[in-house]
matplotlib code that plots the C-alpha trace (Angstrom):
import matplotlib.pyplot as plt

x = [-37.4, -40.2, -41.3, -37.5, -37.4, -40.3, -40.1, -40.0, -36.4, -33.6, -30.7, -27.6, -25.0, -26.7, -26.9, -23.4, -22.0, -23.6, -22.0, -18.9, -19.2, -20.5, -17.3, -14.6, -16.6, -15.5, -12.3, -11.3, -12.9, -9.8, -12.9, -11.7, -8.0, -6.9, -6.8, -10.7, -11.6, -9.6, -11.0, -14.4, -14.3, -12.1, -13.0, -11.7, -9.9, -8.5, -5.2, -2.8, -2.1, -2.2, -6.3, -5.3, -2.5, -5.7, -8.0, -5.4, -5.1, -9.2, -9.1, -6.2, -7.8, -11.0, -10.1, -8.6, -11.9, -14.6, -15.4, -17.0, -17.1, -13.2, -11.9, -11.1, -9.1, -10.9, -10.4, -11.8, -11.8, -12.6, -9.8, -10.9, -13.6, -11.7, -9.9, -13.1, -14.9, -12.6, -12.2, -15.6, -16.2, -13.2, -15.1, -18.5, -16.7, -15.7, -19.0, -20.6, -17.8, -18.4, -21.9, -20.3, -23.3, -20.9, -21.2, -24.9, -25.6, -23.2, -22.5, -24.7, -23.7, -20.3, -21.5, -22.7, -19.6, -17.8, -19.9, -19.3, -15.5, -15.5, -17.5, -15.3, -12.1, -12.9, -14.3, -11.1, -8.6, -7.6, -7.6, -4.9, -1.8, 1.4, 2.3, -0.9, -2.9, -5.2, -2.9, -1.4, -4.6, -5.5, -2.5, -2.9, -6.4, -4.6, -2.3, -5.2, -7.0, -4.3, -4.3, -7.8, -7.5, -4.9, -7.0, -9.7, -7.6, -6.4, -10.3, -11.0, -8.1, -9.1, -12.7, -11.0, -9.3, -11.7, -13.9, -11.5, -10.3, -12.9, -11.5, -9.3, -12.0, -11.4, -8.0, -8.7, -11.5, -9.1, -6.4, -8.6, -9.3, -5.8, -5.3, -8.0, -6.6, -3.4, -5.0, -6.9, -3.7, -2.2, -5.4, -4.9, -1.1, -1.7, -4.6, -3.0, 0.7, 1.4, 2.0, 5.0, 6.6, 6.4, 7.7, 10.5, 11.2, 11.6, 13.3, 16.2, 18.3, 18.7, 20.8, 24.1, 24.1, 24.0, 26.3, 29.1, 26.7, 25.9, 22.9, 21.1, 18.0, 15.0, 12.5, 8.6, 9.8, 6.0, 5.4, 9.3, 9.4, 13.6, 14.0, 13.7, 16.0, 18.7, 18.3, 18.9, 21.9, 23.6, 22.9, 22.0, 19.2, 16.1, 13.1, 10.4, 7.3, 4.2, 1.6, 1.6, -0.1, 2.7, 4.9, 2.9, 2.8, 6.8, 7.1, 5.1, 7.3, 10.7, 12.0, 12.9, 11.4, 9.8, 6.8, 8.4, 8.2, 11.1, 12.7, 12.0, 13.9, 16.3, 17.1, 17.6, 20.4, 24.3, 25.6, 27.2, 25.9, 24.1, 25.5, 22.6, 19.3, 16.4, 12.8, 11.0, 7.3, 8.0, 9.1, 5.6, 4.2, 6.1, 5.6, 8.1, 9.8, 9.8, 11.1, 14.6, 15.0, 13.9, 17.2, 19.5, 19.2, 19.7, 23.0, 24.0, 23.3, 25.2, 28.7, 31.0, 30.7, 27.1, 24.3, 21.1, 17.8, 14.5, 11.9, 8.7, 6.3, 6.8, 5.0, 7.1, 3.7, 0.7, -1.1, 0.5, 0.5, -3.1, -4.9, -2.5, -0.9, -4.4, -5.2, -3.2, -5.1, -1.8, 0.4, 1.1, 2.2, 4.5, 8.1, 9.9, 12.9, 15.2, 14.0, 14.8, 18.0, 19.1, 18.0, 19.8, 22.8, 22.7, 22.4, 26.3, 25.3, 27.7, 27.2, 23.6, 21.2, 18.1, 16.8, 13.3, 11.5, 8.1, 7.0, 3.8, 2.9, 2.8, -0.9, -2.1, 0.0, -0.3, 0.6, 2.9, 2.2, 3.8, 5.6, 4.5, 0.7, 2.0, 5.1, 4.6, 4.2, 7.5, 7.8, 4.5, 4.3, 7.9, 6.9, 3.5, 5.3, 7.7, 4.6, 3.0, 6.3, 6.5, 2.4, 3.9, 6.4, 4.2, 1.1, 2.9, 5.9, 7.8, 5.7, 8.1, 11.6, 14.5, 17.2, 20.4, 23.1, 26.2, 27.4]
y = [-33.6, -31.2, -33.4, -33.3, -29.7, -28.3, -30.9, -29.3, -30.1, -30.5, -33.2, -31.4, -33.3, -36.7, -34.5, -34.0, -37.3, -38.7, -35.7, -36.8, -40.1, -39.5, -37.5, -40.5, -43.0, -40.5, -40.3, -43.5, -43.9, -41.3, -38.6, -35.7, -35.1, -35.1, -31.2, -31.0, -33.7, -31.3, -28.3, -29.5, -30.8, -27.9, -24.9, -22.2, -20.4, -23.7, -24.9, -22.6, -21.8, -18.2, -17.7, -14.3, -15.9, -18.3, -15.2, -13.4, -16.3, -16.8, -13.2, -13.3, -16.5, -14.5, -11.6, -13.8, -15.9, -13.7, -12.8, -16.3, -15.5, -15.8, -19.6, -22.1, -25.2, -28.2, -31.2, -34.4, -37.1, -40.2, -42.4, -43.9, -41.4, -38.4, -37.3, -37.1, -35.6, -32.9, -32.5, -31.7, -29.3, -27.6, -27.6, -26.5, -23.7, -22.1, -22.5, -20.7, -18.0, -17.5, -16.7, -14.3, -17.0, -16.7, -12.4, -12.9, -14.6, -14.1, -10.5, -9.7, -12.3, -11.0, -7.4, -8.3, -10.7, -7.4, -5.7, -8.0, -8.4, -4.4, -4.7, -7.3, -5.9, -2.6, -4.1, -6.4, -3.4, -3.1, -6.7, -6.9, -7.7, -7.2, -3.5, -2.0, 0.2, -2.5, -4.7, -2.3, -1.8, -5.2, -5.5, -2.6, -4.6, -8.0, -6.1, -4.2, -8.0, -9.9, -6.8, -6.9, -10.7, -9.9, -7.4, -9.8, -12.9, -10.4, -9.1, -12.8, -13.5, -10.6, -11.6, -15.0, -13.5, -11.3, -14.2, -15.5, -12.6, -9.6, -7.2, -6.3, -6.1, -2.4, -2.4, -4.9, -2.9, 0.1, -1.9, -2.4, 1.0, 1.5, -1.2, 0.1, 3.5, 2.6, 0.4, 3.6, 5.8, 2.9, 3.8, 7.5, 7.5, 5.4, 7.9, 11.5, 10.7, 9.0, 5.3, 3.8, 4.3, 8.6, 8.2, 6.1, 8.8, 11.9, 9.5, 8.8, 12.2, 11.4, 7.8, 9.1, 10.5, 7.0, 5.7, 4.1, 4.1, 0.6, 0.4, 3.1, 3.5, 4.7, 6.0, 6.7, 4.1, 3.8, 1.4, 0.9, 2.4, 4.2, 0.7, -0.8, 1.8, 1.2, -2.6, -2.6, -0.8, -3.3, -1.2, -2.3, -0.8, -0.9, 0.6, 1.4, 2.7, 3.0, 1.9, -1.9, -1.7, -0.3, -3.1, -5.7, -4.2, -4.2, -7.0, -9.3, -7.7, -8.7, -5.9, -5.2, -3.3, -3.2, -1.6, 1.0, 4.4, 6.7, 8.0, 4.9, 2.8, 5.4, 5.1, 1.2, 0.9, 1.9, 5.7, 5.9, 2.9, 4.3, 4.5, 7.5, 8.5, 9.7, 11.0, 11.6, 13.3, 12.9, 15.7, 17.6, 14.9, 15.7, 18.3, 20.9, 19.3, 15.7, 17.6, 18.9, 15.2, 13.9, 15.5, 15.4, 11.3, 11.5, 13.0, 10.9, 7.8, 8.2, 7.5, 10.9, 11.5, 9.7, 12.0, 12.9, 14.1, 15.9, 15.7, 17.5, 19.8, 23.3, 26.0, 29.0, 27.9, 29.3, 26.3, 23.7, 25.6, 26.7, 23.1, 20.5, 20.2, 19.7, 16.6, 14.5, 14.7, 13.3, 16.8, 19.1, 21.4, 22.6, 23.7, 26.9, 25.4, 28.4, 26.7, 22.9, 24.0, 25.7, 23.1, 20.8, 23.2, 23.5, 20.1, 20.0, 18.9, 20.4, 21.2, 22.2, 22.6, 23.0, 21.3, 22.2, 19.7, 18.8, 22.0, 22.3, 21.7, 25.3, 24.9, 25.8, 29.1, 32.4, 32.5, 35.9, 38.3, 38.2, 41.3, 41.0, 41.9, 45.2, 45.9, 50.2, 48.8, 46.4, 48.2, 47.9, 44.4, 43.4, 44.8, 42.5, 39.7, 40.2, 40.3, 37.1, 35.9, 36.7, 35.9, 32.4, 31.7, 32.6, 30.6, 27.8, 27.4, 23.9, 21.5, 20.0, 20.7, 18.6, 19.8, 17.9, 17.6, 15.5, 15.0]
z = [-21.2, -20.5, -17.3, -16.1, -16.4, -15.3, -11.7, -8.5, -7.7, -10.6, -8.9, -10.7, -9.2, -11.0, -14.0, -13.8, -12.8, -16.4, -18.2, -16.5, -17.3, -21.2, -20.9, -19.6, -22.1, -25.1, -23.6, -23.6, -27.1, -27.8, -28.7, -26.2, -25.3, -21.4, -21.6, -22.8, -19.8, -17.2, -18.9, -18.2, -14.3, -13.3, -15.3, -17.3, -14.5, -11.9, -13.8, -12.4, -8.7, -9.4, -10.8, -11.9, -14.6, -15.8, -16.1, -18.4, -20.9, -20.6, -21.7, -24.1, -25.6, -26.1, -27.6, -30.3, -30.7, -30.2, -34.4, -35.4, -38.8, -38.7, -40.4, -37.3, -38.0, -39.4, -37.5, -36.9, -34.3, -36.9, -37.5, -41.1, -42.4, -40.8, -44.2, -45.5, -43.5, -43.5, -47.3, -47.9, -44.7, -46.6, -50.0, -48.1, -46.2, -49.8, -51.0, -48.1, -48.4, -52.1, -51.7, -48.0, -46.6, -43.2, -43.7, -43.6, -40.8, -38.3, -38.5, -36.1, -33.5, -34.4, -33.4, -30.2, -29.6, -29.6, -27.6, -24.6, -25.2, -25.0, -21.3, -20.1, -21.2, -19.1, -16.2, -16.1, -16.7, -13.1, -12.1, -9.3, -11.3, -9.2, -8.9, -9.3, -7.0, -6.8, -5.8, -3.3, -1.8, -1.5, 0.4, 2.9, 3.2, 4.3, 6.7, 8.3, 8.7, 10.0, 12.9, 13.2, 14.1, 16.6, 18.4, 18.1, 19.9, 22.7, 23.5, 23.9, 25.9, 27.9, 28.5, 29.5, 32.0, 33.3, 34.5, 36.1, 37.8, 37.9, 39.8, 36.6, 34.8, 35.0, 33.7, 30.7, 29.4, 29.7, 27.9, 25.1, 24.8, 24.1, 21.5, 19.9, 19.3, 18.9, 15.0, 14.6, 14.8, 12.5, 10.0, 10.5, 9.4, 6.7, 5.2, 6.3, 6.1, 3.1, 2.1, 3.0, -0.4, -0.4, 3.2, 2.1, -0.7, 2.3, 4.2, 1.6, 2.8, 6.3, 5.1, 4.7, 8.2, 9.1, 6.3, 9.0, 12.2, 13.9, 16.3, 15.1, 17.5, 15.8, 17.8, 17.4, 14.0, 12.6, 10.3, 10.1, 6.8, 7.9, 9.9, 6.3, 4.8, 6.8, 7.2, 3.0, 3.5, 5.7, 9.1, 12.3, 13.2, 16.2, 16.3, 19.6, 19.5, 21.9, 19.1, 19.9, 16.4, 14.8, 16.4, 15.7, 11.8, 12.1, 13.5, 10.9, 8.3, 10.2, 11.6, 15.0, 16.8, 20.4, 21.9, 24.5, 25.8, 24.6, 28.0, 29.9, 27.2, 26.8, 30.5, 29.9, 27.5, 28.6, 28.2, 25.0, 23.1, 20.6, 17.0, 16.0, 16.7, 14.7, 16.4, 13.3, 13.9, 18.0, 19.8, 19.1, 21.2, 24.0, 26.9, 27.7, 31.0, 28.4, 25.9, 28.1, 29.4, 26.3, 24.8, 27.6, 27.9, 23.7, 24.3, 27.0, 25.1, 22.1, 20.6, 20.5, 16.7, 16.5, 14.2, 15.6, 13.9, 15.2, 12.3, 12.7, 11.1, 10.6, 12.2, 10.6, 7.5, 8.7, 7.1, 9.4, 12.3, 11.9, 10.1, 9.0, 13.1, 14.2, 12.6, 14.9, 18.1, 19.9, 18.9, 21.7, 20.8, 17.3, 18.3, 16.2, 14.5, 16.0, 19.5, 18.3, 17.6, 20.8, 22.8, 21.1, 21.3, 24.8, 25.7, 24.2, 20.4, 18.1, 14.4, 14.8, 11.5, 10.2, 7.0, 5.7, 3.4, 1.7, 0.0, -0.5, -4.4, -6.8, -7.4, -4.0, -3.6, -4.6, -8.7, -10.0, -12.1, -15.5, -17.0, -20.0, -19.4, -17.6, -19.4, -18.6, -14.6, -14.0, -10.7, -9.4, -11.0, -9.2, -5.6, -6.1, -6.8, -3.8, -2.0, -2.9, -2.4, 1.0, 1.4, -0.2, 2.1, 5.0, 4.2, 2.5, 3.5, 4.0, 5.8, 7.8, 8.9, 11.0, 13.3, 12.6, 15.0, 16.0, 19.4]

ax = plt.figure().add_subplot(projection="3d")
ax.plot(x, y, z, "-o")
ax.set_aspect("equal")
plt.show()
């Protein structure tokens, strides 16, 4: 044995093959059970399709098993002596408990049993069960691979081409350069904007605008999260955006939406076709002369009594205006809501509005002063309070607002 071991080079699949095969002998001698042979060549964890359902019962299992001074059945796998056998391990077992024999010797290996099961069961705590943020993130992950591989197969495609015809070489390399920011403004939305869920959440108040609407055009759609709203409620709905990531995200989750550029596809579909409209977190994007044509083609292409919605962030809060705005190195530029609203107005949208959402949470503004630690000073004390109030509303006021219309 010693010679074996202590050999330059152990062969462990031959040790293995005669465990398997001491194994198949006993089995057919009726020693070991199917389920002990298949517990052996495939492991604690390989039954199930789903490892993570195996790993649960391997844990349940052991936090059943894990004291061994506890009683386990007696069995045996003798046919004649086997009654035996297992009177007198009975007998021996009370013996050993009279004397607490078990107590002595294994309380110890019990205590460090325990131990383990302790470390295991916390590092196990967040293993990726369905619904939780492990889970979720491990599914952000696989999204972000599957369009990493797609950028990948489109570089190569591109270097393809570019042997074969260098004088674009030029315009692929600039092409690139595009898909590549287009996945990192897919990255940036998904840290700085929320995950699709909280979007989903805001988005929920604009729905009854579109209640009775049919081909509802959403525009600058994102990762689709509205697209998905409406689709659920039975309403036909496209999406455009120019992030080909952003497609390509919508896409693979069976929406529909195509990679365009807002006026040019507004300019492609017939006057009046349009069932209602929604630009959320666009307009900032655009420049003033965009902006006016921008709107004008909107009102052109909808339905008379079709809705209409301009979502973006509010600069009436000096903290938007001034830090939160400039994090999006696409923005041109924020737009007052008073201005939104005229020039919706005077592009002949009627029933004009503006909604303010997303407050920024009570922590991070100014706190009032309560009366009852200056009860001789309730005037001064109000007059503060109207102050930070007003301090309130100017440094942290809604972070976003939408102009509502119908035309």
């Amino acid at each position: 044995m010693d010679t074996e071991t202590n050999s330059e080079e152990i062969d462990v699949e031959k040790i293995m093959g005669k465990i398997q095969d001491s194994i198949k002998k006993k089995e057919e001698q009726g020693i070991y059970s199917n389920e002990d042979t298949e517990m052996v060549n495939t492991g604690p964890f390989m039954k199930n399709n789903d490892p993570w359902d195996d790993m649960n019962k391997f844990l349940n299992d052991l936090n059943l098993c894990w004291d061994p001074r506890k009683d386990s059945p007696i069995t045996t796998h003798r046919i004649y002596t086997g009654p035996l056998v297992v009177f007198i391990k009975k007998v021996m077992r009370k013996i050993l408990k009279f004397f607490r024999i078990p107590n002595l010797l294994l309380s110890r290996q019990a205590a460090f049993n325990f131990q383990v099961l302790k470390a295991i069961n916390y590092l196990t705590a967040d293993m990726p069960v369905e619904g939780s943020s492990l889970s979720k993130k491990i599914y952000e992950l696989k999204r972000e691979n599957t369009l990493l591989r797609q950028r990948l197969d489109l570089i190569l495609a591109e270097i393809e081409k570019k042997y074969d015809l260098p004088e674009q070489a030029a315009v692929s390399i600039v092409r690139e350069k595009n898909r590549t920011e287009n996945h990192n403004y897919l990255l940036f939305e998904n840290k700085f904007r929320g995950d699709r869920e909280e979007i989903k959440k805001r988005l929920e108040f604009y729905l009854p605008l579109f209640k009775k609407a049919d081909n509802v055009l959403d525009i600058g759609c994102g990762r689709g999260e509205f697209l998905e709203m409406l689709n659920d409620q039975g309403i036909n709905a496209t999406g455009i955006d120019t992030n080909e990531a952003m497609v390509s995200f919508c896409n693979e989750i069976k929406l529909k939406v195509q990679q365009a550029e807002a006026i040019t596809y507004l300019s492609s579909v017939s006057d009046a076709s349009l069932g209602g409209l929604i630009a959320s977190h666009v307009i900032e994007h655009f420049s003033n002369d965009l902006l006016d044509q921008f709107t004008k083609l909107c009102f052109l292409k909808l339905k008379n009594g079709a809705s209409i919605v301009f979502e973006t962030p509010n600069p009436l809060s000096i903290v938007v205006s001034a830090t939160n705005f400039h994090l999006d190195l696409s923005h041109v530029k924020p737009l007052h809501p008073e201005t939104v609203k005229f020039l919706l107005e005077s592009n002949g949208f009627t029933d004009v509005h503006i909604h303010y959402f997303s407050p920024f949470p009570d922590d991070m503004k100014f706190e009032f002063i309560k009366d009852s630690f200056f009860s001789s000073k309730k005037k001064t004390v109000d007059q503060l309070n109207k102050n930070f109030q007003k301090l309130n509303d100017l440094l942290y006021g809604y972070q976003d607002y939408a102009v509502i219309g119908k035309k």
